[in-house]
SERO-4910 file (N, C-alpha, C, O; in steps of 0.05 Angstrom, whole numbers):
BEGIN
 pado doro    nc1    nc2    nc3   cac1   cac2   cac3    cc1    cc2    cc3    oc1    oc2    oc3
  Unk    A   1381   -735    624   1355   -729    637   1338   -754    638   1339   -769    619
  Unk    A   1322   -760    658   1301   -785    672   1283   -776    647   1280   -753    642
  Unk    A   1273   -797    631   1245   -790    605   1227   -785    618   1211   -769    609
  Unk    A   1221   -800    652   1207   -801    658   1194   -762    677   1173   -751    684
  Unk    A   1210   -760    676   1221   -722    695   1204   -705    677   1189   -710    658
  Unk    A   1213   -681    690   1176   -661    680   1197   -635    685   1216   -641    699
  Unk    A   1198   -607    676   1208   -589    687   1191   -580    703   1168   -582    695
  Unk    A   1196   -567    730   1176   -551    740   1189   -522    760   1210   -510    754
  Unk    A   1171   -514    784   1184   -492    809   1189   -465    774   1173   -462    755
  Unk    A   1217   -450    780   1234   -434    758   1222   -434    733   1210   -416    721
  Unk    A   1228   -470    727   1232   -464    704   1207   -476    682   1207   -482    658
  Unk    A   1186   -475    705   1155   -478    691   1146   -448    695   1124   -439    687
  Unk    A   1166   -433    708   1152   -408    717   1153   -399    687   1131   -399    674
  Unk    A   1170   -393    678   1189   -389    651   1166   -403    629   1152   -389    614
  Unk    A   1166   -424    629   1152   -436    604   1118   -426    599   1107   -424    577
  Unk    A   1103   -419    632   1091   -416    639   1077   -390    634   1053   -385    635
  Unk    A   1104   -372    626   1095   -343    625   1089   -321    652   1078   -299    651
  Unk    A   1096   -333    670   1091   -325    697   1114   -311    708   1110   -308    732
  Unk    A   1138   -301    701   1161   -290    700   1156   -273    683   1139   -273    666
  Unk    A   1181   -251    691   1191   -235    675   1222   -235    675   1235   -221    659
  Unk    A   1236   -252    694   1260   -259    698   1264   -281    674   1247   -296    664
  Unk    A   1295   -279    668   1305   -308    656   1321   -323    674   1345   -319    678
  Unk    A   1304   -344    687   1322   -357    708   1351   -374    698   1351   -390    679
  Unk    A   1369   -369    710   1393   -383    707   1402   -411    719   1424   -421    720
  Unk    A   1374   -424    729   1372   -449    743   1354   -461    732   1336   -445    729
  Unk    A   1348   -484    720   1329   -502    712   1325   -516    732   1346   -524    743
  Unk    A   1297   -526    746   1287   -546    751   1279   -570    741   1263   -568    722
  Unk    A   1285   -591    748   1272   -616    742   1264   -638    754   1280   -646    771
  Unk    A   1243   -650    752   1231   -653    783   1229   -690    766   1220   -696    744
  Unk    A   1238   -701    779   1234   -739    784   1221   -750    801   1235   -754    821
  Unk    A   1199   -758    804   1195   -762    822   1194   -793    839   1193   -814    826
  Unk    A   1195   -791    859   1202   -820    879   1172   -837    880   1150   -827    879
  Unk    A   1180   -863    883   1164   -881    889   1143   -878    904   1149   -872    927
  Unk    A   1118   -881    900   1096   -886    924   1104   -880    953   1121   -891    966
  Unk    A   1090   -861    960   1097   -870    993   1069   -862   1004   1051   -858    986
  Unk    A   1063   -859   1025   1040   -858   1040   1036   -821   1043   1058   -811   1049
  Unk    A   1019   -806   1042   1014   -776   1045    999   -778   1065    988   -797   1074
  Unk    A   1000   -744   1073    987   -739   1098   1005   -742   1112   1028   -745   1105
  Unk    A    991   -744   1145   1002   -745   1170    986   -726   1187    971   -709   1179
  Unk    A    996   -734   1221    984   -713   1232    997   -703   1248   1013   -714   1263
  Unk    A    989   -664   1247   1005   -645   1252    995   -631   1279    973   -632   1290
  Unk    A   1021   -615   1289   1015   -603   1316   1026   -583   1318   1050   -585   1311
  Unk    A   1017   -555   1328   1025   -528   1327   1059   -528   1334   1072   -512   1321
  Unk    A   1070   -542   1352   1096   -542   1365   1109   -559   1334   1125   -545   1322
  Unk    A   1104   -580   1325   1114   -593   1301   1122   -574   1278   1144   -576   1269
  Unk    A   1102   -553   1267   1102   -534   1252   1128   -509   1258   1146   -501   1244
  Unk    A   1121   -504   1276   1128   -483   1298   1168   -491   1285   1183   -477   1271
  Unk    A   1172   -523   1302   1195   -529   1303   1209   -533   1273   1232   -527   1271
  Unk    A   1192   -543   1247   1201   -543   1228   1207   -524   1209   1223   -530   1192
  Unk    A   1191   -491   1209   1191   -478   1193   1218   -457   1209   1233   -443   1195
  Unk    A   1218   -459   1235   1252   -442   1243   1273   -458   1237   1293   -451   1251
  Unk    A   1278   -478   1221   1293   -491   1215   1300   -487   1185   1287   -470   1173
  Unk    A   1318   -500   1174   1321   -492   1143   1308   -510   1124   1309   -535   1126
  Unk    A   1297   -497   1107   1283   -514   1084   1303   -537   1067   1325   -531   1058
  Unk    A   1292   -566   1065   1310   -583   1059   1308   -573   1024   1288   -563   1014
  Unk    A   1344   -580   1005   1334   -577    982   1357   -597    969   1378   -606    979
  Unk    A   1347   -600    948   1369   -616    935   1403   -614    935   1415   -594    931
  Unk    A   1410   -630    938   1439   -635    932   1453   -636    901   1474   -627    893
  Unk    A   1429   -652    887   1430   -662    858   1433   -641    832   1419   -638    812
  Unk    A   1457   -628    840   1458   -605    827   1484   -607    799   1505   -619    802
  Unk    A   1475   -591    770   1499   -605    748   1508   -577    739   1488   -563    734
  Unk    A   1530   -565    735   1531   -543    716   1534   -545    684   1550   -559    672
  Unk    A   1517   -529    674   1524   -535    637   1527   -505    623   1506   -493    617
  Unk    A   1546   -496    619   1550   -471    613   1550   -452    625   1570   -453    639
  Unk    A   1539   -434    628   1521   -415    641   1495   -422    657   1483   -404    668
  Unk    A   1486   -448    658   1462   -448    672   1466   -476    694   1478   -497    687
  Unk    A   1453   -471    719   1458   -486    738   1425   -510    729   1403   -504    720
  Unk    A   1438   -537    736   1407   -556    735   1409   -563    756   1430   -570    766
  Unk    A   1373   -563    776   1376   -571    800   1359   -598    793   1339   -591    781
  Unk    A   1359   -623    796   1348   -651    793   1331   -659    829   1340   -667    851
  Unk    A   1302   -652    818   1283   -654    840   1281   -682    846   1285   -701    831
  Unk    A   1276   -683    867   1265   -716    874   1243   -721    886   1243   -733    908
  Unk    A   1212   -708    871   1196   -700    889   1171   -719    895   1172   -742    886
  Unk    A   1154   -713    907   1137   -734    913   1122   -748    885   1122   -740    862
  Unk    A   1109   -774    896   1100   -784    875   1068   -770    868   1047   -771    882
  Unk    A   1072   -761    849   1036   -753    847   1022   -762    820   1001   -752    813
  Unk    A   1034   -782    806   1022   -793    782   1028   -772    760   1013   -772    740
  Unk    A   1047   -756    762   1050   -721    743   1019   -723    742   1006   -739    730
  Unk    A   1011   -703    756    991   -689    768    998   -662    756   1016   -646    762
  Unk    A    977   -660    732    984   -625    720   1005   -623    705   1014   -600    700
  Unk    A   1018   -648    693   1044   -649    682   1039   -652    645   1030   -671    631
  Unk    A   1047   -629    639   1030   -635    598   1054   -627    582   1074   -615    588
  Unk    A   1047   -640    555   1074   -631    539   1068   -615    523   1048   -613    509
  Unk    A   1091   -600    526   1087   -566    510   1113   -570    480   1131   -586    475
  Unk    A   1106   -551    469   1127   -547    442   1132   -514    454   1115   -497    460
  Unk    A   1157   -511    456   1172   -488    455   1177   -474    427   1171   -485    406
  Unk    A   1191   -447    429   1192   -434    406   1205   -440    387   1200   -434    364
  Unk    A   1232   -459    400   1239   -478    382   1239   -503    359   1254   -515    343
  Unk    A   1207   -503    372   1205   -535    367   1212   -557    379   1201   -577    371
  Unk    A   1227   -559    399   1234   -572    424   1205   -577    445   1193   -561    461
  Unk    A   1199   -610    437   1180   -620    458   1189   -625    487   1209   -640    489
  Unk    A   1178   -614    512   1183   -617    533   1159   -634    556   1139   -646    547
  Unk    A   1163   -633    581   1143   -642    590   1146   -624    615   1168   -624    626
  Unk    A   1121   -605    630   1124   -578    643   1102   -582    661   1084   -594    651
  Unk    A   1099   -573    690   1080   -567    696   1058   -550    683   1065   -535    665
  Unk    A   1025   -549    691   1014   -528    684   1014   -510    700   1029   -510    720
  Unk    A    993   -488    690    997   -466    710    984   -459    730    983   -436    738
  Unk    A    965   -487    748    959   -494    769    971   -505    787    973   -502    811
  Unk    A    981   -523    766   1004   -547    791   1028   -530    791   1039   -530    813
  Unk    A   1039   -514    773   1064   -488    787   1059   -477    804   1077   -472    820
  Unk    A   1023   -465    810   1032   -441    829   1030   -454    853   1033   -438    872
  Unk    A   1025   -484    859   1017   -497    876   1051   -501    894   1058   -494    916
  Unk    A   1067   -517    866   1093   -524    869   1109   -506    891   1120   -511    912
  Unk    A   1104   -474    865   1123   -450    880   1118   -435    909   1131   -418    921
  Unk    A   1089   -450    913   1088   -436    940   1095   -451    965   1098   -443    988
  Unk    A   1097   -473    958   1115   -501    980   1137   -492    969   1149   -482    987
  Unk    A   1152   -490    946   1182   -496    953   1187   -467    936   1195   -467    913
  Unk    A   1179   -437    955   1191   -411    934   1228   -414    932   1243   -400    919
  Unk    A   1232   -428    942   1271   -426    939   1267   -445    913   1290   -445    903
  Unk    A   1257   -454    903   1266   -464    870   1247   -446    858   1237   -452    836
  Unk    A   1243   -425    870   1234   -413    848   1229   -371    843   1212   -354    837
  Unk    A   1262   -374    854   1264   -355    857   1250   -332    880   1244   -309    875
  Unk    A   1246   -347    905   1245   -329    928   1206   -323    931   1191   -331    914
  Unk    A   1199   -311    951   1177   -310    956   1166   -278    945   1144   -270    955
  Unk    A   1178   -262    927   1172   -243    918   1176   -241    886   1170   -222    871
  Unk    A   1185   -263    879   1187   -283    854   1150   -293    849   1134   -290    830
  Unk    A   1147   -307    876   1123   -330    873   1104   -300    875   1090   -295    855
  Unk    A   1104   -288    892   1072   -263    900   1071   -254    865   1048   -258    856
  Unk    A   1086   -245    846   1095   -238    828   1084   -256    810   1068   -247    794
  Unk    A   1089   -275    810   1069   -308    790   1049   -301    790   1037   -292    770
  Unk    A   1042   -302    813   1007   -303    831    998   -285    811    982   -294    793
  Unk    A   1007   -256    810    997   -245    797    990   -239    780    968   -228    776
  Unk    A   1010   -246    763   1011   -251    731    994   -269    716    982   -269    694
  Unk    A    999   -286    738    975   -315    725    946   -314    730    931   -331    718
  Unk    A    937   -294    747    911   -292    751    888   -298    734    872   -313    744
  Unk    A    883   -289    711    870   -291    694    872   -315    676    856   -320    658
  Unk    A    898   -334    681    891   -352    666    883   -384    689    876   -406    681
  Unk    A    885   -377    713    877   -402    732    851   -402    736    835   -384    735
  Unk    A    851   -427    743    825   -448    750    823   -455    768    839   -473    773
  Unk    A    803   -447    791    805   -447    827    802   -470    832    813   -483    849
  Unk    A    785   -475    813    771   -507    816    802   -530    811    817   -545    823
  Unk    A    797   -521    793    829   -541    789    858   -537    804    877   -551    807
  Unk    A    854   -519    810    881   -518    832    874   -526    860    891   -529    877
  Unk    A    846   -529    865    834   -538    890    834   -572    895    843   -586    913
  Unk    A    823   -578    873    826   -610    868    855   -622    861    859   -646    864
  Unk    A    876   -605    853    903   -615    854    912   -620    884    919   -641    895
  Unk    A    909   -588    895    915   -591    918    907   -614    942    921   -626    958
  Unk    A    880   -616    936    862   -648    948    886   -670    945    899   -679    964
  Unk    A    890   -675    920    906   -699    911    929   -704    913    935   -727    908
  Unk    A    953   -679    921    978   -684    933    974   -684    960    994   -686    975
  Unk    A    951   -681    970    953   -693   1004    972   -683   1019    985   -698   1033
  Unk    A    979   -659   1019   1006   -653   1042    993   -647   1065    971   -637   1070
  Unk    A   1018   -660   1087   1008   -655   1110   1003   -631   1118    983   -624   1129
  Unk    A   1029   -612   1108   1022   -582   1120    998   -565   1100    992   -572   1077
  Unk    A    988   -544   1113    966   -530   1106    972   -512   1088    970   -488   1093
  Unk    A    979   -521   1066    990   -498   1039    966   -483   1024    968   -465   1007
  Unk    A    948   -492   1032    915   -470   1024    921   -448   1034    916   -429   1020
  Unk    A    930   -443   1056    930   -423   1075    955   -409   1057    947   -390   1043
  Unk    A    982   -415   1056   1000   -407   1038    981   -388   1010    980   -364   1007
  Unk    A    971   -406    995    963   -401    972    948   -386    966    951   -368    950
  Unk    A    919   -395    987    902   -364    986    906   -333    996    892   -314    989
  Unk    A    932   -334   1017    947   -313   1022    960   -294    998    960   -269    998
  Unk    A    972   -315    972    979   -300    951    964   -289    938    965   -265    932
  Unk    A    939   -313    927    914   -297    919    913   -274    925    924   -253    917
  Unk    A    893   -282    946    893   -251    967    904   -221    953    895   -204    939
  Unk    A    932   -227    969    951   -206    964    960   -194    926    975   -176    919
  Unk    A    948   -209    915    950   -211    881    936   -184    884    944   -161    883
  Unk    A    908   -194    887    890   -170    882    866   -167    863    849   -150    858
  Unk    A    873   -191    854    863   -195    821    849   -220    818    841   -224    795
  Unk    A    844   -241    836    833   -260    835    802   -255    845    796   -240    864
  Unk    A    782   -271    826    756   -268    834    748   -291    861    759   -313    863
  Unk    A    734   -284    876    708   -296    895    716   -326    887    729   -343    899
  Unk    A    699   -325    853    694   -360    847    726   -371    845    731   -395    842
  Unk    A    743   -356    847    766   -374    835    777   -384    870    783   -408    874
  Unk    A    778   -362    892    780   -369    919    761   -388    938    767   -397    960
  Unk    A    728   -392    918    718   -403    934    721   -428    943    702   -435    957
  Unk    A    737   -444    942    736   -476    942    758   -473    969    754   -482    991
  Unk    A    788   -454    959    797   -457    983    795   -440   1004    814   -439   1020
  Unk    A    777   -427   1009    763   -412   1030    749   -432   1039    744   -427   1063
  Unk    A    741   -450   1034    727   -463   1045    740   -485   1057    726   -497   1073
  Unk    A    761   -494   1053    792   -512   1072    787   -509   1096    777   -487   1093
  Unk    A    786   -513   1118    785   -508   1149    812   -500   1155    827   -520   1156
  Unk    A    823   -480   1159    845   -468   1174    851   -469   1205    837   -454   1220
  Unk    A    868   -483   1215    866   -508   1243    892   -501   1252    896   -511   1274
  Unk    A    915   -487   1243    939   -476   1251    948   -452   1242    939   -440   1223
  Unk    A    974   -440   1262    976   -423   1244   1005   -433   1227   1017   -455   1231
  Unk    A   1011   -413   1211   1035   -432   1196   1049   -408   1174   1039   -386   1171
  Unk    A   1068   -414   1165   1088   -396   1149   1086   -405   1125   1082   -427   1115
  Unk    A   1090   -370   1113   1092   -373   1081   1123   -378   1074   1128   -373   1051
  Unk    A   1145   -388   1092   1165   -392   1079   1188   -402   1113   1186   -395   1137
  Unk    A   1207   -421   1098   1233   -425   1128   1239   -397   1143   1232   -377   1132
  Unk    A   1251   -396   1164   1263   -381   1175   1254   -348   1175   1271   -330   1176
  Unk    A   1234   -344   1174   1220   -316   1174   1239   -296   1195   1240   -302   1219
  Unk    A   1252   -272   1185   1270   -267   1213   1234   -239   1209   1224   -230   1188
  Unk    A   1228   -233   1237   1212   -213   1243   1184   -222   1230   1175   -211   1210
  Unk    A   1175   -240   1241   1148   -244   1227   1130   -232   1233   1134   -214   1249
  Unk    A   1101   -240   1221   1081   -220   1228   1050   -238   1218   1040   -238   1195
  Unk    A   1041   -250   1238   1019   -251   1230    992   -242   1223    977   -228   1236
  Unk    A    987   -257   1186    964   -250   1167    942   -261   1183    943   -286   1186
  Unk    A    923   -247   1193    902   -263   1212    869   -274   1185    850   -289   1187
  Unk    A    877   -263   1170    855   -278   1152    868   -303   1134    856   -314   1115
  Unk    A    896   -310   1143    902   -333   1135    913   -349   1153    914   -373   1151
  Unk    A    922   -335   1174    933   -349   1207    956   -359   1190    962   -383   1189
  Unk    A    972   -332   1172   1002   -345   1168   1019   -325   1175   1013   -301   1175
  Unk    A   1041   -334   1181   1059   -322   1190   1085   -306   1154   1094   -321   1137
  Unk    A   1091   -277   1154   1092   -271   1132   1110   -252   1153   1109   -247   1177
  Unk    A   1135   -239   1125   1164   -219   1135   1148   -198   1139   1132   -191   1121
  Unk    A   1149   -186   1161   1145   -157   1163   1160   -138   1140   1184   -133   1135
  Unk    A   1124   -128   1123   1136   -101   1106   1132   -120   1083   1141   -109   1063
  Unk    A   1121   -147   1076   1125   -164   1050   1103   -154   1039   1096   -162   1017
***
């Protein structure tokens, strides 16, 4: 394992307490050199990338019974990245439980599917910080509009207050866009202008 690597997606879900599954996949996320964030986006761009398949690692090891997937993800300075002691005694280094729910809603295929992530959302309610998942989100700079993703789960949680939504309610929403690749029968959420499976 990179010293430098962080677990996150699965298997911060897990450390995180945001599961009730025992995932049989570990994540571990490395991340790549500096590059430039942002960009600018266009409804046909979106449109064309999300009917397409979600790119994912190749970097895959088996060790017993459990599959390791080796992330190669952007550079964000481990942004939200802290070291925890497990029940073992075993020091690790994990996302928190801002920068997870951030993680799992860009990439729900590491993290067990998008009824996996609605399922986090929920669980974790009471222990997130709007504020701080708002200012992470600021600072990984993605081009696509994952507020819109995120406050959709909120949302749909049920359980999140006003103050914890207020920061990204207040994001300007400028496309519409999907909560996940390949939606077969979609259905657009008009108070997030995202596109979501009919019946989710």
């Amino acid at each position: 394992m990179d010293e430098k690597g962080y677990f996150s997606h699965y298997t911060a879900m897990q450390v995180n307490d945001v599961t009730e599954q025992i995932p049989k996949s570990v994540y571990f996320n490395v991340e790549q050199p500096a590059t430039g964030g942002g960009g600018s986006l266009s409804q046909a761009a979106i449109d064309r990338a999300f009917k397409g398949k979600c790119r994912v690692t190749n970097n895959v090891t088996k060790y017993r019974e459990v599959t390791i997937h080796k992330i190669n993800g952007q550079n964000t300075g481990r942004l939200g990245v802290e070291n925890t002691t497990l029940e073992d005694g075993s020091e690790i280094y994990v996302t928190n439980i801002e920068r997870t729910l951030i993680d799992i809603a860009v990439r729900p295929v590491y993290s067990g599917g998008i009824g996996e992530v609605a399922k986090a959302y929920r669980i974790a309610a009471d222990k997130v910080s709007g504020n701080r998942l708002a200012t992470y989100l600021k600072s990984l700079n993605y081009t696509y509009p994952y507020h819109q993703v995120i406050g959709y789960y909120m949302e749909k949680a049920g359980n999140y207050t006003e103050s914890q939504m207020k920061r990204l309610r207040a994001i300007p929403v400028e496309f519409d866009f999907y909560l996940t690749y390949q939606i077969k029968n979609p259905i657009l959420d008009k108070n997030w202008r995202l596109f979501t499976p009919k019946g989710f």
